[in-house]
Residue, then its C-alpha position, 0 to 999 in steps of 0.5 A: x495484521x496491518x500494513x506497516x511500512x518504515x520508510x528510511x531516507x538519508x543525505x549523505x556527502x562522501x569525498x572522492x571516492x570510490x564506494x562502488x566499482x563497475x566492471x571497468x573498476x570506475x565508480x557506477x553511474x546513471x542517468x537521472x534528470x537528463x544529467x550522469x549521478x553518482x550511483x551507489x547499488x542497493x546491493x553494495x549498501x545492502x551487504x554494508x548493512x549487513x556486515x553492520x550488524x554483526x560489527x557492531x554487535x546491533x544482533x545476536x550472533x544467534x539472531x544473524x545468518x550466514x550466506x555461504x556455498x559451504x554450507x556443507x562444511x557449516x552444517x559438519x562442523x556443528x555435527x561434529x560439536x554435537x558428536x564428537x565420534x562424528x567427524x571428517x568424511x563421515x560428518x561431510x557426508x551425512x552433512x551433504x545428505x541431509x542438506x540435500x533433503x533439505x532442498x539445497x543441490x551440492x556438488x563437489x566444484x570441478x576445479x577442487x576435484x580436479x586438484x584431490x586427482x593430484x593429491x590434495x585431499x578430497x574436497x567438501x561438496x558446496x552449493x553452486x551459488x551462496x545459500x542463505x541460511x540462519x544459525x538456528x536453521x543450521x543448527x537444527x539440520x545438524x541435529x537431524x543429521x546426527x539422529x540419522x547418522x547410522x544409516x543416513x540415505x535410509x533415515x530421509x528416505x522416511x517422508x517425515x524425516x525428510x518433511x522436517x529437513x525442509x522444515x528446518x529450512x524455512x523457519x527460524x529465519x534470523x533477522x537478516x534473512x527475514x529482512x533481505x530475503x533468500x533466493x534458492x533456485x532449486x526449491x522455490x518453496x524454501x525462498x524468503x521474499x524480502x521485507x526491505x527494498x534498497x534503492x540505488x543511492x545517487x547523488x541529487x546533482x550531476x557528477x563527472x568521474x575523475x581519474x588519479x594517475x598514481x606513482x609509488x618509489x621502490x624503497x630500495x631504489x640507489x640514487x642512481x636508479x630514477x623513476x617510479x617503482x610503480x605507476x597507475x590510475x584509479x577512478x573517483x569521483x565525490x557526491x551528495x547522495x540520496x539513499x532510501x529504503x522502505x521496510x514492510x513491517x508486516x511482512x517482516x513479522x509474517x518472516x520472522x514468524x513467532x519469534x528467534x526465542x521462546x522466551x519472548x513476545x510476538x513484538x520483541x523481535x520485530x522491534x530489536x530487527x526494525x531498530x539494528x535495520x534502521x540504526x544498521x542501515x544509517x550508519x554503514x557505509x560500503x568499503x569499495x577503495x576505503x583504504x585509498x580514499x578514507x571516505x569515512x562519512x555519516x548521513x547530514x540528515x535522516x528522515x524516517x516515515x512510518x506510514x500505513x498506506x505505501x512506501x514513497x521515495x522522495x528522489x523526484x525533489x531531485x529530478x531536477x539537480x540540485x546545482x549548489x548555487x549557494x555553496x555545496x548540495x546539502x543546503x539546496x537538497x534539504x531545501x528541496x525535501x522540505x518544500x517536495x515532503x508536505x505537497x506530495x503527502x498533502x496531494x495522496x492524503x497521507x499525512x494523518x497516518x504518518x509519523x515522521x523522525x528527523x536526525x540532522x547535523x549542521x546549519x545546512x540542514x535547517x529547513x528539515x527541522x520543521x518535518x518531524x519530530x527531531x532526535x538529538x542523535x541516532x540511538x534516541x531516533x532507533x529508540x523513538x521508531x522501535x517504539x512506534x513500531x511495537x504499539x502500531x504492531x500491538x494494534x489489532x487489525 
């Protein structure tokens, strides 16, 4: 198959705010250019993507996963609905063995055992970390489950039996598993490398946190009782941000194998997963401090890449940080993708092989009108990449 990537690049501004905490609980940072930035983690925009597409229906709940230690629980649960006379301990307990063969180590956590010893009742075995896993891939290790369930240590004991249990494991893979990956420490055979890399969002000019010294009055203070019922602080600071993510198309495809559906073409599915992750990925926002700071946002300017040769990012035209010398940082910023865009793909030779998409809002995105093709909002942009991708998949090799 060809090499494909999908380069996603966004300028987006968020008022004070607090979208990702450091371990102190004030907003993360780094240092680029020489100057602090607003940091925001590729993980932290990584899980907003995520929740997204479920949010905003973008996907089949069948087409998503679910990242979970209790996947013991999970894969009881789906037993039960398929055999009702299987349930309780006997459906956790087939549940855990057939998870095991699977590759997946569980255990019963300390902390819960040590609370059935005084009474509780006996706990689900889990994982000891979040396990990655589709619906489709639960689901079939609960079938396997209930066609064993009258003897099932003797039933995975059988290599074949067990062969399927992994089986089940690493394919199927939903959307988000092919897109983001899994990891799974005990059984490198099952890990899923993942087709996106998120790069950690900053801001294109240099920021200093601020901190807000709050108060609260108890309700039900006399007028005799004075003062706060309640005082604090809470670290913010506001951005202009750079964000960037480049998707490997082809290895996209190779995860998601033949499909989520029989009923469908090799294409279909790697075009509804490009599109939710290009639409997904634009429009979510992480919620760190939502409710303190409302930083309701969307990007002021999108800029898609499809491209043959590799994924670039654009965060060099901010090496040097955008001042807002003439009010603001979107304007400069947009000034300097459209002057840095051309000379870096004229100087690698890439121009030919790409197509570019543009998506801006406002006068202080102008310059970037001349890039690309301009979409008049974001479904038309989803559905011009999505589009794109299918023909160039449809290509032979």
């Amino acid at each position: 198959m060809n090499r494909i990537f999908l380069d996603v690049h966004a300028l987006q501004t968020v008022p004070p705010s607090n979208l990702n905490r450091d371990d102190t609980g004030a907003p993360k940072t780094a240092v680029y250019g020489g100057v602090p930035r607003a940091r925001v983690s590729s993980q932290a925009w990584k899980r907003a993507t995520r929740t997204y597409f479920k949010d905003e229906h973008l996907l089949d709940a069948s087409e998503l996963g679910v990242r979970t230690k209790k996947i013991v629980e999970a894969v009881a649960g789906r037993i039960t609905t398929l055999d009702p006379s299987l349930a309780g301990e006997t459906a956790l307990r087939i549940a855990d063995e057939t998870v095991k063969a699977a590759g997946l180590k569980t255990e019963v956590p300390k902390r819960k055992a040590a609370a059935a010893k005084d009474g509780e009742p006996e706990p689900a075995p889990e994982s000891k970390y979040l396990v990655f896993l589709s619906a489709r891939q639960l689901d079939g290790l609960a079938r396997l489950a209930v066609e064993g369930a009258a003897d099932i240590t003797a039933y995975l004991k059988d290599k074949e039996n067990k062969g399927r249990a992994k089986q089940i494991a690493d394919t199927h893979h939903s959307v988000d598993i092919a897109l983001f990956g899994r990891m799974v420490a005990d059984d490198a055979d099952i890990n899923v490398d993942a087709a996106v890399q998120v790069a950690h969002a900053i801001s294109v000019h240099r920021v200093e946190n601020e901190s807000d010294y709050y108060t609260a009055v108890d309700d039900e203070n006399t007028d005799a009782e004075t003062g706060a019922g309640m005082i604090g602080t809470v670290d913010f600071n506001s951005a202009t941000l750079y964000r960037y993510a480049a998707l490997g198309v082809h290895h996209l495809a190779a995860n998601l194998g033949q499909g989520l559906r029989d009923d469908e073409s090799r294409t279909d599915p790697v075009r509804r997963a490009v599109e939710a992750f290009v639409h997904g990925f634009v429009a979510s926002l992480p919620t760190g401090k939502i409710n303190t700071f409302g930083h309701h946002t969307l990007p002021d300017a999108v800029i898609v890449k499809l491209r043959t040769t590799r994924p670039v990012s654009f965060v060099a035209a901010f090496e040097d940080p955008v001042r807002g010398e003439t009010g603001g940082y979107v304007r400069e910023a947009s000034e300097r993708l459209a002057e840095y865009i051309p000379d870096i793909e004229r100087a690698y030779g890439d121009e030919d092989s790409t197509l570019t998409w543009v998506l801006r809002v406002g006068p202080n995105t102008q310059k970037l009108a001349g890039i690309g093709t301009e979409s008049e909002n974001l479904v038309e942009l989803v559905a011009a990449v999505g589009q794109a991708v299918a023909e160039r998949l449809e290509k032979p090799a």
